[in-house]
N, C-alpha and C positions, 0 to 999 in steps of 0.2 A: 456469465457469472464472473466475478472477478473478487479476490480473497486478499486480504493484507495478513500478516501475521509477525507479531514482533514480539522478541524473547531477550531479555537482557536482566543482569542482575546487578547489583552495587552494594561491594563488599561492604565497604564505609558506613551505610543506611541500612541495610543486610536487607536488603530490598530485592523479591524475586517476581519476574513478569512475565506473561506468556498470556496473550489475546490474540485472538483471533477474531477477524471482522469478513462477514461476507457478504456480500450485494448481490441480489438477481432483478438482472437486467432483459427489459424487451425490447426488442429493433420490431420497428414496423414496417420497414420495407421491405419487403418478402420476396425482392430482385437482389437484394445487397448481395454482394462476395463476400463468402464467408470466411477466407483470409482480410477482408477489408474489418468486419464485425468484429472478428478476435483482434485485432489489431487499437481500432477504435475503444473496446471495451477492455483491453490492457491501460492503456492510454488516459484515457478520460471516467473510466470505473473508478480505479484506484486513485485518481484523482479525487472524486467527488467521496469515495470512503476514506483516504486521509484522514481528512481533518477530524472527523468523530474519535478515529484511533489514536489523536494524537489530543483532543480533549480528554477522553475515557482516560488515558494512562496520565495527564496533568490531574486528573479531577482523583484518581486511585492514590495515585501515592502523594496525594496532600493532605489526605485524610491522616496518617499519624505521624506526618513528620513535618517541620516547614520548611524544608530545601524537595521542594516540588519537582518531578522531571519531564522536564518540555523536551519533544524528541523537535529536530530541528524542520524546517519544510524543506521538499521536493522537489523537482522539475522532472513530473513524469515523462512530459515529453522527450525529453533530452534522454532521460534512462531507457523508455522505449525504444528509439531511434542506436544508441550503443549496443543494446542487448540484439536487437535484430540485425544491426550489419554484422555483430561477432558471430552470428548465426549463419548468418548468407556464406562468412569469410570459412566456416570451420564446413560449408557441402562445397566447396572448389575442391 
């Protein structure tokens, strides 16, 4: 399962947000390592629920105002890969 969640508000627009998005996901290889599974599905979950989360909240608050908020794109890869060596670095 892999979950997005984004919360921000804009005093200016007095604009307040808080979604939550979650995806359940199946692997069919019933060999896979299941540090390899959570790994993959942090990675390429949140990936592929992105973009919905970031239409949902374009498509919410254009409805009554016309300064629309586009959150920006990702590189989950790259977040994954930080977030996991910060992890490796903090069990030495």
């Amino acid at each position: 399962m892999a979950k997005q969640v984004v919360d921000f508000s804009r005093d200016e627009t007095q604009q307040i947000v808080h979604l939550e998005v979650i995806g359940q996901f199946t692997v069919q290889d019933q060999e896979a390592d299941s540090d390899k599974v959570k790994s993959y599905i942090a990675m390429n979950g949140n990936a592929m629920l992105y973009p919905y989360l970031r239409a949902i909240i374009s498509i919410v608050t254009s409805i009554d105002r016309p300064d629309t908020t586009i959150l920006p794109t990702l590189n989950f890869k790259t977040t994954v890969e930080e977030l996991t060596s910060e992890k490796n670095e903090d069990c030495k």
